[in-house]
C-alpha positions in Angstrom: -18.4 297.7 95.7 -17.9 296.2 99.2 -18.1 292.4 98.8 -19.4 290.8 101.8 -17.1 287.5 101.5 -19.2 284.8 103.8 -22.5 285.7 102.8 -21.9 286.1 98.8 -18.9 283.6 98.6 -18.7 281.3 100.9 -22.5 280.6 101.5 -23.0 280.1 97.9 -20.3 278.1 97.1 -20.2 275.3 100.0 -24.1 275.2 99.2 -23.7 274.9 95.6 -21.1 272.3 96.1 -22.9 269.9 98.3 -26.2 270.4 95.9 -23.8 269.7 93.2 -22.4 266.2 95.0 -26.2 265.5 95.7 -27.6 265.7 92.5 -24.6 263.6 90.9 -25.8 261.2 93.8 -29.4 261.2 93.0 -28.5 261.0 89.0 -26.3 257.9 89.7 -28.4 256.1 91.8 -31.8 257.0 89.2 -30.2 255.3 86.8 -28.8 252.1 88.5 -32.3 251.4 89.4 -34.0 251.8 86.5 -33.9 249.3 83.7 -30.0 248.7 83.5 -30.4 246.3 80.6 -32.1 248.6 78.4 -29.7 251.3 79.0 -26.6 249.2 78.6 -28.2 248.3 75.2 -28.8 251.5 73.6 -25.9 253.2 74.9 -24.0 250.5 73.4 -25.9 251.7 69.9 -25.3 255.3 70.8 -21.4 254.8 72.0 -20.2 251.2 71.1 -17.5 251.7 69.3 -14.6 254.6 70.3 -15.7 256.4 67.1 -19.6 256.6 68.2 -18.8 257.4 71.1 -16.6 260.6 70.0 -19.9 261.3 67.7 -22.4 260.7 70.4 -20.1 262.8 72.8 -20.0 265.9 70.4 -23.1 265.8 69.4 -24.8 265.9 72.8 -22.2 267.8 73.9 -23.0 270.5 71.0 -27.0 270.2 71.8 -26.8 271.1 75.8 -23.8 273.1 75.7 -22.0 271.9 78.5 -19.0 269.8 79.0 -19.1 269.8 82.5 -22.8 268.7 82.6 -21.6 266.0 79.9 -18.9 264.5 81.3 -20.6 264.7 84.9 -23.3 262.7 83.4 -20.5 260.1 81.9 -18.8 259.8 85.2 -22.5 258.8 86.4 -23.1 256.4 84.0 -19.5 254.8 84.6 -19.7 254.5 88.9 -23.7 253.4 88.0 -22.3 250.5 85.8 -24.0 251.8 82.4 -21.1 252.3 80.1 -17.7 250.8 80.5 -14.5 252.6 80.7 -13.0 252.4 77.0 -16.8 253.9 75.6 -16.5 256.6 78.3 -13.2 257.8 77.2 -14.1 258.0 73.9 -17.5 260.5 74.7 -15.0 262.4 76.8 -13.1 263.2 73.7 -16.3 263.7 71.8 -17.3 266.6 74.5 -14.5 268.1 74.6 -15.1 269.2 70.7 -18.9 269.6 71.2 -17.9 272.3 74.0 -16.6 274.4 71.2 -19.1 274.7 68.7 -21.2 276.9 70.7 -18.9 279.4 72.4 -21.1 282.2 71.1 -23.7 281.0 73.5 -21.6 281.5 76.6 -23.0 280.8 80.0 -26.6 279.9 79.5 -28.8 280.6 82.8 -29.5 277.4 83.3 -29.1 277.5 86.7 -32.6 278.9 87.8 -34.5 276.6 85.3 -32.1 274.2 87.2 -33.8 274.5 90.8 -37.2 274.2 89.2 -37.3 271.3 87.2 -35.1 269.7 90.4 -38.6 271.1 92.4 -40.9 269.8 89.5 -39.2 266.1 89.5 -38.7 266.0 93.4 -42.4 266.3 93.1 -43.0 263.5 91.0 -40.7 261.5 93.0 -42.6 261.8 96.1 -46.0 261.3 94.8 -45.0 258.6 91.7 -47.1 255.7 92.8 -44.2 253.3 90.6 -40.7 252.9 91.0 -40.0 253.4 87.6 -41.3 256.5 87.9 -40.1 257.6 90.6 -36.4 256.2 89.8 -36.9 258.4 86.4 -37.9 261.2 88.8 -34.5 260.8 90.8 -32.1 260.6 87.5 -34.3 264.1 86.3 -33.7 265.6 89.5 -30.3 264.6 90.1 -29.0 266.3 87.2 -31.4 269.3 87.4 -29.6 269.7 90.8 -25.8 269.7 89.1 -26.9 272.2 87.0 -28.2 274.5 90.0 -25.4 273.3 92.4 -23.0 274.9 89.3 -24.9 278.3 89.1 -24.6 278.5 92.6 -20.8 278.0 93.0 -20.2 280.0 90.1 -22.4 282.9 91.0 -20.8 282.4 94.6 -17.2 283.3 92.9 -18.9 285.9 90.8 -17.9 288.9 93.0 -13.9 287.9 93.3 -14.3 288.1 89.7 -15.6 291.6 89.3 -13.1 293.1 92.3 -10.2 295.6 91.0 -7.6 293.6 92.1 -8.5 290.6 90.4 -8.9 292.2 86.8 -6.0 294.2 87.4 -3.9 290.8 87.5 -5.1 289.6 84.5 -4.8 293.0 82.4 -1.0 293.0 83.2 -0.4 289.2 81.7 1.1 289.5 78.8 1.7 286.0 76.4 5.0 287.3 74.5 7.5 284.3 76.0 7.2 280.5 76.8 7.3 281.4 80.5 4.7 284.1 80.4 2.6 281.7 78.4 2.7 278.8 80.8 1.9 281.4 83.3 -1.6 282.7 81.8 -2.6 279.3 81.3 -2.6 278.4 84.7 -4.3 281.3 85.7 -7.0 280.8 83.0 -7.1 277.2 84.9 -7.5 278.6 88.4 -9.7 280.7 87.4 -11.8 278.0 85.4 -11.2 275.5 88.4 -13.4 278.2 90.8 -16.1 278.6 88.7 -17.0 274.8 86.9 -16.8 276.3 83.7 -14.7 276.7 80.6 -17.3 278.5 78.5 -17.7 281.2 81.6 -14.3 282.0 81.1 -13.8 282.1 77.5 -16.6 284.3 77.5 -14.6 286.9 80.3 -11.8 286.3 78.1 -13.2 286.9 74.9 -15.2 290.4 76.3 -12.0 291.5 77.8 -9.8 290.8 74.4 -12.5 292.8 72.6 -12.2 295.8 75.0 -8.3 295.7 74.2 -7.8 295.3 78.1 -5.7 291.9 77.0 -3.8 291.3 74.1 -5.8 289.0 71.2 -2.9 286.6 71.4 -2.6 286.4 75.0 -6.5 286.2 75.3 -6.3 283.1 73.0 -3.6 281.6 75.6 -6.3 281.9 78.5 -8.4 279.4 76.4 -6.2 276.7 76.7 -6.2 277.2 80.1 -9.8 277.2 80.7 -9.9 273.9 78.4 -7.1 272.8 81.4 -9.2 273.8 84.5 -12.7 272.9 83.3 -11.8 269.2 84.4 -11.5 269.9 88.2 -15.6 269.3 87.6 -14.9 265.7 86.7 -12.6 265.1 88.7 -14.6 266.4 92.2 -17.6 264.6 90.8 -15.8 261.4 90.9 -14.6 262.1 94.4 -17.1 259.4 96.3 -17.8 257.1 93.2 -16.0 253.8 92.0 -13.0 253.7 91.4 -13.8 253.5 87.1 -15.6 257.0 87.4 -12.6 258.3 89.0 -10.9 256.7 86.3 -13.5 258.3 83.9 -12.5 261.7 85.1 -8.8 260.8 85.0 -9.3 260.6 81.4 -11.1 263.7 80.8 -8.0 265.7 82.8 -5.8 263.1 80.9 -6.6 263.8 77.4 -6.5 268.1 78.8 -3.4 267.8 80.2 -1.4 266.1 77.4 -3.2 268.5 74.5 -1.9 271.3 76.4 1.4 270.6 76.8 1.9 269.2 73.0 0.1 272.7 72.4 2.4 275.1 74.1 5.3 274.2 72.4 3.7 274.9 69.0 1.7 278.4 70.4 3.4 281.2 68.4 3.9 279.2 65.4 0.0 278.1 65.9 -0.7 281.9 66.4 0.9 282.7 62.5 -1.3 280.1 61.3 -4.0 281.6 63.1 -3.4 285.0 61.6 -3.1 283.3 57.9 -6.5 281.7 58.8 -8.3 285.1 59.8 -8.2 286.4 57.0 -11.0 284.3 55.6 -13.1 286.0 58.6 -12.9 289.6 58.6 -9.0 290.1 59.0 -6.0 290.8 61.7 -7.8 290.1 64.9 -5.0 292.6 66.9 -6.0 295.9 64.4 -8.6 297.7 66.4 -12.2 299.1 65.1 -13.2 302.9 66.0 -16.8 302.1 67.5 -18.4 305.7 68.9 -15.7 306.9 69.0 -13.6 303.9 71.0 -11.2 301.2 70.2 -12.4 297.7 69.9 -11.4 294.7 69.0 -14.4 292.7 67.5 -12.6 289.5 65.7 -10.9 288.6 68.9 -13.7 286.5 70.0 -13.9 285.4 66.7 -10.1 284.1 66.7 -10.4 282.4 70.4 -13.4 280.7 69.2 -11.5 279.2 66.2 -8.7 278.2 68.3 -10.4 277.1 70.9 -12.4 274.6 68.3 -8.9 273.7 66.5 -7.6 272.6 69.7 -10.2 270.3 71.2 -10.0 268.7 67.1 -6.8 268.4 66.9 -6.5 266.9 70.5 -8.9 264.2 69.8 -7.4 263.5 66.3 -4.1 262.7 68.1 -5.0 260.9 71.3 -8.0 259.1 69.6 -6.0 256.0 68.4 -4.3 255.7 71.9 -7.9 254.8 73.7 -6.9 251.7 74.2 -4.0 252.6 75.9 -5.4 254.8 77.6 -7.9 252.4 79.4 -5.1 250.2 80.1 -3.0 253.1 81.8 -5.5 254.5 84.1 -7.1 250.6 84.7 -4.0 250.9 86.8 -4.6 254.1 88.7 -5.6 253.3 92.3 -5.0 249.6 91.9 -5.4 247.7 95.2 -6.3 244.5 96.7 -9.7 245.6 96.3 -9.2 245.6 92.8 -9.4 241.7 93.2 -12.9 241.2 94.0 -14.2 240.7 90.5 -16.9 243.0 89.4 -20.0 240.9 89.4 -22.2 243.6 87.4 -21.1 242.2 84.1 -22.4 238.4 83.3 -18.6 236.7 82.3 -20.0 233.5 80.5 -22.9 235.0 78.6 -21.4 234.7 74.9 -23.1 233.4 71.9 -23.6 229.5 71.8 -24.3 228.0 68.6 -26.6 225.2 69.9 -28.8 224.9 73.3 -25.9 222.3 74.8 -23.7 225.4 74.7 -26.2 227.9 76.3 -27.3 226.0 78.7 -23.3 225.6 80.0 -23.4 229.1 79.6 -26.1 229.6 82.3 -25.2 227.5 84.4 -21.6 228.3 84.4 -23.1 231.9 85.0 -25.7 231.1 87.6 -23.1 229.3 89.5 -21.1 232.5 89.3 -24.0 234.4 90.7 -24.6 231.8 93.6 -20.6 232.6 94.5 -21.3 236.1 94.8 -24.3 235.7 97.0 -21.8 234.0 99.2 -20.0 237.0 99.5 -22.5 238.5 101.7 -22.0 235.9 104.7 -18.1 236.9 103.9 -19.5 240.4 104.5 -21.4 239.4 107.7 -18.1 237.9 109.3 -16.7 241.4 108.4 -13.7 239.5 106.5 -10.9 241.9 105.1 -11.7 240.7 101.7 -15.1 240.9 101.3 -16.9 243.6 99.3 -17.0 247.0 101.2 -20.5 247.7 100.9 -23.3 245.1 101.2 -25.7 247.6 99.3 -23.1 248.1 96.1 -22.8 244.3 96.2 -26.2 243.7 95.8 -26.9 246.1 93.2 -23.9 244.3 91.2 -25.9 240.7 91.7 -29.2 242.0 90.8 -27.8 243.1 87.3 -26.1 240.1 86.8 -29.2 238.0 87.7 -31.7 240.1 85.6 -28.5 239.5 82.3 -29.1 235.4 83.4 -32.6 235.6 83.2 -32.9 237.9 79.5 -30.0 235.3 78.4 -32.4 232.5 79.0 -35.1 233.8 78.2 -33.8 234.4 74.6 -33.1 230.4 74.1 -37.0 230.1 73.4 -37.8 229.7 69.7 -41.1 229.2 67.3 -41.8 225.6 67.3 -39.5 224.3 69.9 -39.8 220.8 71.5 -42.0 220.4 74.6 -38.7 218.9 76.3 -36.4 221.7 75.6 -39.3 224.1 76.4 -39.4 222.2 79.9 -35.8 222.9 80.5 -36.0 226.7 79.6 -38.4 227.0 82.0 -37.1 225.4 84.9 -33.5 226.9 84.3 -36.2 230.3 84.6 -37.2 229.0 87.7 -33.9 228.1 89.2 -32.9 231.8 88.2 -35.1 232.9 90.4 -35.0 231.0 93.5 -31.5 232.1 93.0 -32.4 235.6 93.1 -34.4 235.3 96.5 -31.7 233.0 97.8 -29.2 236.2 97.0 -31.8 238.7 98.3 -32.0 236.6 101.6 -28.0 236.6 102.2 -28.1 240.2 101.6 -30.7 240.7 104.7 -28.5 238.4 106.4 -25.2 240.8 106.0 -27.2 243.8 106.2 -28.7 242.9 109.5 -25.8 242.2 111.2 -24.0 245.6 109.3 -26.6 247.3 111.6 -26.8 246.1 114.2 -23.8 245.7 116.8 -23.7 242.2 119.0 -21.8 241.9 122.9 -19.5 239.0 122.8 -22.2 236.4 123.6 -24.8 237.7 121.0 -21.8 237.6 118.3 -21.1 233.9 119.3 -25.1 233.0 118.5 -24.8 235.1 115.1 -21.5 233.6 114.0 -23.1 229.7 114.3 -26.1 230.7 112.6 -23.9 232.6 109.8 -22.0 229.4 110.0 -24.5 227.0 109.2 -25.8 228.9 106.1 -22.0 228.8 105.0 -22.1 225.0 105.3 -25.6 225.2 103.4 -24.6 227.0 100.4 -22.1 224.2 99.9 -24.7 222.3 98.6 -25.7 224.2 95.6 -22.0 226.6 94.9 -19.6 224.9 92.5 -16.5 223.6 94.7 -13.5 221.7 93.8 -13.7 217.5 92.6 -12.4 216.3 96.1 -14.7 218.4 98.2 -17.5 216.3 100.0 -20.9 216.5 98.8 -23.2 218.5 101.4 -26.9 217.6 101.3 -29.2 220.4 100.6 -32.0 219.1 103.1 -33.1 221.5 104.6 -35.3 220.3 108.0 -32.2 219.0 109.9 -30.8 222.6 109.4 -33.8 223.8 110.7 -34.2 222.0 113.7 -30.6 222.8 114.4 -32.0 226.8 114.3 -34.2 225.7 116.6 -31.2 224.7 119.6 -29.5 228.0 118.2 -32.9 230.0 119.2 -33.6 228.1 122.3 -29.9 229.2 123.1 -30.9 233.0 122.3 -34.6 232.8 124.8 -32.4 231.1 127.2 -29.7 234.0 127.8 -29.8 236.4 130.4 -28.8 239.7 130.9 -26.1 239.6 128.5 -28.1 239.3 125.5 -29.5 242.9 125.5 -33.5 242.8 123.7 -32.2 245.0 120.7 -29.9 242.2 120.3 -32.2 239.4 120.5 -34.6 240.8 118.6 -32.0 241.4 115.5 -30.9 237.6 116.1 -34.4 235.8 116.0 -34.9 238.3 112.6 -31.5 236.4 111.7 -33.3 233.1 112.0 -36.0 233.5 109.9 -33.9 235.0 106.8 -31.7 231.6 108.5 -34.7 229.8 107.7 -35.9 231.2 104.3 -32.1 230.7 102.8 -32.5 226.3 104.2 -35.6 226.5 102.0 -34.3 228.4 99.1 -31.1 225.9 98.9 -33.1 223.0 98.9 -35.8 224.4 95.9 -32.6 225.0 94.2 -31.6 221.6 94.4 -35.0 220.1 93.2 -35.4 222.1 90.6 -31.5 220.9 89.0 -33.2 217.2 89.6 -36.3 218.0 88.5 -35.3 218.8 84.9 -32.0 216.9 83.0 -29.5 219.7 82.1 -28.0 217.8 79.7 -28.9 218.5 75.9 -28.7 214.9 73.9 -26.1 215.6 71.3 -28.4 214.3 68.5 -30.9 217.0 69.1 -28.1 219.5 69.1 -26.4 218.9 66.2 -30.0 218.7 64.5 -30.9 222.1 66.4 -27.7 223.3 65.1 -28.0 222.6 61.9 -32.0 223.8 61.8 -31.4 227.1 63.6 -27.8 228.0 62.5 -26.1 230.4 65.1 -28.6 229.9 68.3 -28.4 233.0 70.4 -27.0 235.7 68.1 -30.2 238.3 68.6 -30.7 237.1 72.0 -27.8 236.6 73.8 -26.1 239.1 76.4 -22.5 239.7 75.6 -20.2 239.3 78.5 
């Protein structure tokens, strides 16, 4: 059969590949918007713990029937801040066994239910009147769309597949010596590596072993090469996410990589204990069965199935205590001066407190944490070399971190609590959120100017009024003992934008209108931030933040360990 190579190759797979990278993209941005806390919390039921999350991994794994699909959706939840690195590793591990236990249901057509539920949910996304809705919509569609972007590349290769040359190579491997071994595993990899999926391939391999076209032992050897090359999936989903999905992947090719080669070695003496252990299901998987009147080989399957399980177990049982390890290794991988701006996602001071006096720190040790970050964006604004890369990650990373201040605080109020300390929850609520608008306005500030490109004397006007916020959030940001108290007033800062605007009306020529339109936007967010930083201020003065240490040891001794249901752990 002629295969017409651009329209039933290439077409296919560069379109199923940029769907693919799409949906991950729409999966990973669903869920960052949608209710972050929540899902931190009951994935941290589901995969806490490194032995959870092998459970949770398998068992999912085993239920959808896809790997790939699992370990896409873990690399997801990494670069969207969901799950950590250490829980990720472990689910990894957990899908590479739940994988196995379904081999008999090889290659599920999944792809055209794919495209319309991605159709049914891009239709709720447009027409959802909420954004919770519609971010649900987003996450749906986005991984309705891997699924589809995977049938596509995959049916795309389908035809290379099918051609005479290409089953003529693999009929001729032979897995009698070390060398030839190593050799059909990569081409099981390849092979896996073009079309995203392991089960795909065990299937070919398990239809050709029971045809007799390849030998049941070499057959068995093309599964650990499709366990090898089903983690080029990870590892291109992660291609233009953070740098711990990337490291997510890592681990999944990692943990692959290692098993194999700690596998080869042992292959022929694994194959005798493989032909001990078939004998408990129907016998020698190499003597053939006269079917009409042809040879077959019908307990080949049977044996690459059973192999392909023991492997995956036997893999996890061995790396499984070296998780920690591993997150240490690959917390390494890709390390750069970038690596030194702290991740502001995850609250650092948050931890239980046994009495209000030590929550209170807590939050405002935190809070002041939060306020340095929002700093960042006037960092970002003067397009330092240090400052985070992308204003819109940034603030996605702040808004977590803010909405982890605000459940922490929120969890201090208790049946029958004093009027006073009720008082001071409250306002440390309402400092939280002037904070929040006061983050929300820096991040209009460096996303304005991200936008929008200044001439030199349009730059000049931005950099004073980016300069007098700077000098403004001095007021409210923790700085060192010996650095000189800024007042947070906020009208001789304002009339000061006044001279700067004047300065703006007054320019000529040079100032194109684009640019002077962008500029007196500047001013106003200028403004709102003056405000903000002054509320701020009024509101630590308006409220004592210190806890009397009588009424703290009595709280203590009353309540017990203050915080332990409520807290957010750091």
């Amino acid at each position: 059969m002629q295969v017409d190579i651009f329209t039933q190759v290439i077409v296919p797979v560069i379109g199923g590949l940029g769907i693919f990278m799409l949906g991950l993209e729409f999966m990973s941005n669903g869920i960052q918007n949608l209710a972050v806390n929540k899902m931190r919390a009951l994935l941290a039921k589901i995969a806490g713990t490194p032995v959870k999350g092998v459970l949770a991994g398998t068992f999912i794994t085993g239920i959808i029937q896809s790997s790939t699909a699992m370990t896409v959706m873990v690399v997801g939840l990494v670069n969207a801040g969901v799950i950590g690195l250490r829980p990720a590793i472990s689910v990894i591990m957990g899908a590479n066994i739940g994988t196995t236990l379904g081999n008999g249901l090889i290659a599920l057509p999944l792809g055209p239910l794919g495209l319309l539920l991605a159709g049914i949910f891009a239709l709720l996304h447009i027409f959802a009147k909420t954004d919770k809705v519609k971010n649900i919509a987003l996450a749906c569609m986005g991984f309705a769309l891997i699924f589809y972007g995977l049938n596509l590349m995959t049916g795309g290769l389908r035809p290379l597949r099918a051609m005479p040359e290409v089953m003529g190579v693999i009929s001729s491997l032979k897995a009698d010596t070390y060398l030839s071994l190593i050799y059909c595993v990569l081409i099981a990899a390849g092979i896996t590596a073009m079309i995203h999926s392991s089960s795909a391939t065990i299937g070919i391999v398990m239809g050709l072993g029971a045809a007799g076209i390849l030998d049941w032992k070499t057959a068995v050897a093309f599964s650990l090469g499709a366990d090898l090359g089903t983690t080029i999936t990870s590892w291109m989903a992660s291609l233009n996410l953070s740098k711990n999905a990337k490291r997510a992947a890592y681990a999944h090719i990692s943990f692959n990589i290692i098993g194999v080669a700690i596998t080869i070695p042992l292959f022929f003496v694994s194959m005798d204990i493989l032909t001990w252990a078939m004998q408990w299901f129907g016998g020698n998987p190499g003597v053939p069965v006269i079917k009409d009147g042809k040879e077959t080989f019908p307990l080949v399957p049977v044996a690459i199935g059973l192999y392909s399980t023991f492997f995956n177990i036997f893999n996890t049982v061995l790396l499984f205590p070296f998780v920690g390890v591993f997150e240490r290794v690959l917390s390494r991988v890709g390390a750069s001066s970038v690596d030194d701006i702290e991740d502001y996602s995850t609250p650092r001071f948050l931890a239980k407190a046994t009495d209000h006096a030590h929550a209170v720190a807590n939050i405002q040790q935190e809070t002041g944490r939060y306020l340095q970050a929002s700093q960042l964006f006037l960092d970002i604004a003067r397009a330092k070399p240090d400052a985070p890369e992308k204003s819109d990650e940034h603030y996605a990373a702040i808004d977590v971190l803010n909405r982890d201040i605000r459940a922490y605080t929120s969890g201090m109020f208790t049946p029958e609590m004093p009027y006073a300390r009720a008082d001071l929850v409250a306002s440390l609520i309402e400092e939280e959120d002037f904070t929040a608008s006061l983050g929300e306005t820096l991040y209009q500030i460096a996303r304005r100017i991200e936008r929008q490109p200044f001439g030199e004397p349009g730059r000049q006007v931005v950099d004073s009024i980016v300069d007098q916020v700077a000098e403004a959030m001095r007021a409210i940001v923790p700085a060192g003992q010996d650095a000189p108290i800024v007042s947070a007033e906020a009208e001789p800062r304002i009339a000061a934008l006044t001279a700067v605007r004047e300065r703006c009306l007054r320019l000529g020529a040079e100032l194109p209108w684009v640019e002077r339109g962008a500029i007196l936007a500047l001013l106003g967010s200028a403004e709102r931030a003056f405000f903000l930083i002054e509320r701020i201020e009024e509101e630590r003065r308006s409220v004592s933040r210190v806890v009397p240490v009588s009424e703290t040891s009595k709280q203590s001794r009353e309540a017990g360990d203050f915080g332990a249901a409520a807290a957010v752990p750091a």
